[in-house]
C-alpha positions in Angstrom: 127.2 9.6 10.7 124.2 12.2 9.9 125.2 15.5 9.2 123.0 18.5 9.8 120.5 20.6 12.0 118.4 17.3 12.9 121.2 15.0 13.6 121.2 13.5 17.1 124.3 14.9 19.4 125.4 12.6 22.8 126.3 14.3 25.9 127.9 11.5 28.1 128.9 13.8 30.6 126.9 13.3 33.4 128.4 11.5 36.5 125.7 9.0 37.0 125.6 8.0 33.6 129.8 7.8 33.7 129.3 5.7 37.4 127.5 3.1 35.6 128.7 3.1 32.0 132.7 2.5 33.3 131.3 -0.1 35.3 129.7 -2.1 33.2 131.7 -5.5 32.1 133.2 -5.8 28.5 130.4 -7.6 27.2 127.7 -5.2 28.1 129.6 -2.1 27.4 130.5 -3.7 23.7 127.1 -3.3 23.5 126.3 0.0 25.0 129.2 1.5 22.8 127.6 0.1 19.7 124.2 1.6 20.8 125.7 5.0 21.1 127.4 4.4 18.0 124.1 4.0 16.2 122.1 6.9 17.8 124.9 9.3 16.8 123.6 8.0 13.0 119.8 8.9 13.4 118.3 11.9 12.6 115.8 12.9 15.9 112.8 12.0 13.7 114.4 8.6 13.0 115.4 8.0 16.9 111.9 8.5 17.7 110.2 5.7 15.6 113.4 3.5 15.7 112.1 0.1 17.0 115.0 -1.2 18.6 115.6 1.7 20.9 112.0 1.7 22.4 111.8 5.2 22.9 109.4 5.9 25.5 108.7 8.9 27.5 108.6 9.1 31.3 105.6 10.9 32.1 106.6 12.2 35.9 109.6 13.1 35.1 110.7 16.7 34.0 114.7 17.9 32.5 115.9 20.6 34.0 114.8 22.7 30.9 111.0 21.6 31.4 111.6 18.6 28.2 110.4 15.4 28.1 112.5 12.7 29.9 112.9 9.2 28.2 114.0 5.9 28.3 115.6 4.6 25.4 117.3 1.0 25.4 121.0 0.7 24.6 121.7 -2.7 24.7 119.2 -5.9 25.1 119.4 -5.4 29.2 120.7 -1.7 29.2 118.7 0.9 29.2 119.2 5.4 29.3 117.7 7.7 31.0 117.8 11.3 29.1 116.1 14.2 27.4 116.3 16.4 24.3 118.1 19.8 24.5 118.3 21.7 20.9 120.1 18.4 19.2 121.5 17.2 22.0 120.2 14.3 23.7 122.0 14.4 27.4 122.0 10.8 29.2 121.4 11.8 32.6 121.1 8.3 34.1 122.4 5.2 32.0 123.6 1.8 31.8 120.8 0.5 34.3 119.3 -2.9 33.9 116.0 -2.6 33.4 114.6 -3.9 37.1 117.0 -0.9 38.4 115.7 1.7 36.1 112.1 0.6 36.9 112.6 0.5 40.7 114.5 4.2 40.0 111.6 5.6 38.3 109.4 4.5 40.2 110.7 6.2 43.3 111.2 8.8 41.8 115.1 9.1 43.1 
């Protein structure tokens, strides 16, 4: 794991992300596990041009501290919902297949 000031921090602790990420079956949360594994080895700089996370930010949505909210992808049909806070990256929404997380952003729920 990255050590230092720019190293990227999980916060798992939100309840929708927990809903979905303790339901998920073994196979998919294998991979989710190993996803988080690897983001807690990136520096922020790397996380941003890392291909296989697709980074991507979410232009109507706000954090509640006024950053950006993104999607990232934590598995080949998983993907987060979250934002930047100091080195923290909190998951506010996660585990969604990516038709949910679509129809969810698109509402704007």
């Amino acid at each position: 794991m990255c050590a230092g000031p720019e190293a990227v921090q999980l916060d798992l602790n939100s309840p929708e992300f927990q809903t979905v990420f303790f339901g998920l079956e073994a196979g998919e949360l294998r991979q989710v596990v190993a996803g988080l594994r690897r983001l807690l080895g990136l520096q922020w700089n790397d996380l941003y041009r890392h291909a296989g996370f697709h980074w991507e930010a979410v232009e109507h949505l706000k954090a509640p501290n006024g950053a950006r909210v993104c999607s990232l992808r934590l598995s080949q049909k998983i993907r987060a919902v979250g934002y930047r806070d100091g080195e923290i990256l909190r998951l506010v929404l996660g585990g969604h297949p990516k038709p949910a997380i679509n129809r969810h952003l698109k509402t704007g729920h």
